[in-house]
C-alpha positions as CSV (number, residue, x, y, z in Angstrom):
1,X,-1.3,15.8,-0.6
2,X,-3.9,18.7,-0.6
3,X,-4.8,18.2,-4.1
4,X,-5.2,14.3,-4.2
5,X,-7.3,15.5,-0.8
6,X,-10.0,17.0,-3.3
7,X,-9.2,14.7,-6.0
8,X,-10.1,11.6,-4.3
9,X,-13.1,12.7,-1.5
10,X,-13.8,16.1,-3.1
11,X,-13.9,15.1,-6.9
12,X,-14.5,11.1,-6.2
13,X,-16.4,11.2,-3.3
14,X,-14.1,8.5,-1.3
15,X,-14.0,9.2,2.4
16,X,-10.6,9.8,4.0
17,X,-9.9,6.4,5.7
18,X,-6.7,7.6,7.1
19,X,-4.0,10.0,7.1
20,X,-0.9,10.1,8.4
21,X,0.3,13.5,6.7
22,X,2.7,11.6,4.1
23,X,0.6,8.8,2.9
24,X,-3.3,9.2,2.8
25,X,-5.6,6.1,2.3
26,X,-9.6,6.7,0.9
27,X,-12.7,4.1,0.9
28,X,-15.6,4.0,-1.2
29,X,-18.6,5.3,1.3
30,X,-21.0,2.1,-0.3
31,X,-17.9,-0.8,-0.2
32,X,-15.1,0.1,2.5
33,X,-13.0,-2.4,1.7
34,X,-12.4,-0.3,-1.6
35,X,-9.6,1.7,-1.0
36,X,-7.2,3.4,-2.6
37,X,-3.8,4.3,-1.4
38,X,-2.0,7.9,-2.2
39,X,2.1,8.1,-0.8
40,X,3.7,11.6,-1.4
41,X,7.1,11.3,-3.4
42,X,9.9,10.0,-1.7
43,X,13.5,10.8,-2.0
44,X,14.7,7.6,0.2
45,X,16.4,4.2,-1.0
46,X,12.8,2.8,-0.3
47,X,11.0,2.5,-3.4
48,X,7.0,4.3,-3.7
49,X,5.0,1.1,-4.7
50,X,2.3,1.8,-7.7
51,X,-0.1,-0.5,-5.8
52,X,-1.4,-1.7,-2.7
53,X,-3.1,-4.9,-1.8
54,X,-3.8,-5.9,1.6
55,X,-3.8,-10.0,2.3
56,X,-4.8,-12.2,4.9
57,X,-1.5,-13.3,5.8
58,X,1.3,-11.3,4.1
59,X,3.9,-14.0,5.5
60,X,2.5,-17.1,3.7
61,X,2.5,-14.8,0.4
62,X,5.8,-13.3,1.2
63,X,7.4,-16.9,1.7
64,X,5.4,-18.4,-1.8
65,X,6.5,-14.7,-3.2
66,X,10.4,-15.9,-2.3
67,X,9.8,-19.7,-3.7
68,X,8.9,-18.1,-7.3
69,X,11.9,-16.0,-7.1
70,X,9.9,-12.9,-7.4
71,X,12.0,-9.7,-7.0
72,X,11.5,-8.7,-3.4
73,X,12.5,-4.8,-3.3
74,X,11.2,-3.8,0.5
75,X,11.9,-6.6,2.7
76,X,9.2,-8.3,5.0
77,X,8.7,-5.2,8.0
78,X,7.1,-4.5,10.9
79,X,6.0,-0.3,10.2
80,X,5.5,1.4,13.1
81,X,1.8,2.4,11.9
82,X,0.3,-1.0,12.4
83,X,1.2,-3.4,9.2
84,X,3.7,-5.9,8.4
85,X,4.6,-5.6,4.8
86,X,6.4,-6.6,1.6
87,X,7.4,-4.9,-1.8
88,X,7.6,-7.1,-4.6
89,X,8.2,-6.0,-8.7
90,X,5.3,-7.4,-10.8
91,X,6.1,-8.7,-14.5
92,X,6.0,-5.4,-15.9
93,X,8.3,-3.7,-13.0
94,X,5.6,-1.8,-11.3
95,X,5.7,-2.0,-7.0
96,X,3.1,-3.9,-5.4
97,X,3.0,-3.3,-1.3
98,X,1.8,-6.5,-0.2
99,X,1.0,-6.0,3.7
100,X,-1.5,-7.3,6.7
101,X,-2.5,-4.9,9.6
102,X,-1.2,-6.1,12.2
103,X,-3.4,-7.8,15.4
């Protein structure tokens, strides 16, 4: 995580938005709501998505997510750091976190 540290702010000049010591989250200084997502490998069941994407309601696109019989590989969750989220497999197998913070 040290290295995607200077990478992303030292290298790319993104600010650290947050870190919680296994997953580390950058903005761009200019457009905050440019961010990019960096989660240290994981050895648990749970799959590491490729992507993030935040939403405005993650429920609404969870349930239209279900109706196209998209493959749902992290079930709708309430995380203990503040989102509700959902991993679903795009077309070409890569992870997409699909979450909302909560309120």
């Amino acid at each position: 995580m040290d290295e995607s540290r200077k990478f992303y702010a030292g290298f790319l000049g993104l600010e650290l938005a947050m870190d919680m010591g296994w997953v580390l989250t950058f903005a761009s200084p200019g457009n905050p709501t440019a961010q990019i997502t960096v989660l240290q490998a994981s050895t648990s069941a749970i799959p590491n998505p490729d992507v993030s994407i935040e939403v405005e309601d993650v429920d609404a696109v969870h349930a239209k997510a279900v109706e196209l019989g998209l493959k749902v590989v992290y079930p709708l969750t309430n995380e203990p750091w503040g989102v509700r989220r959902f991993f679903v497999e795009d077309p070409n197998g890569a992870v997409v976190n699909i979450l909302s913070h909560e309120k």
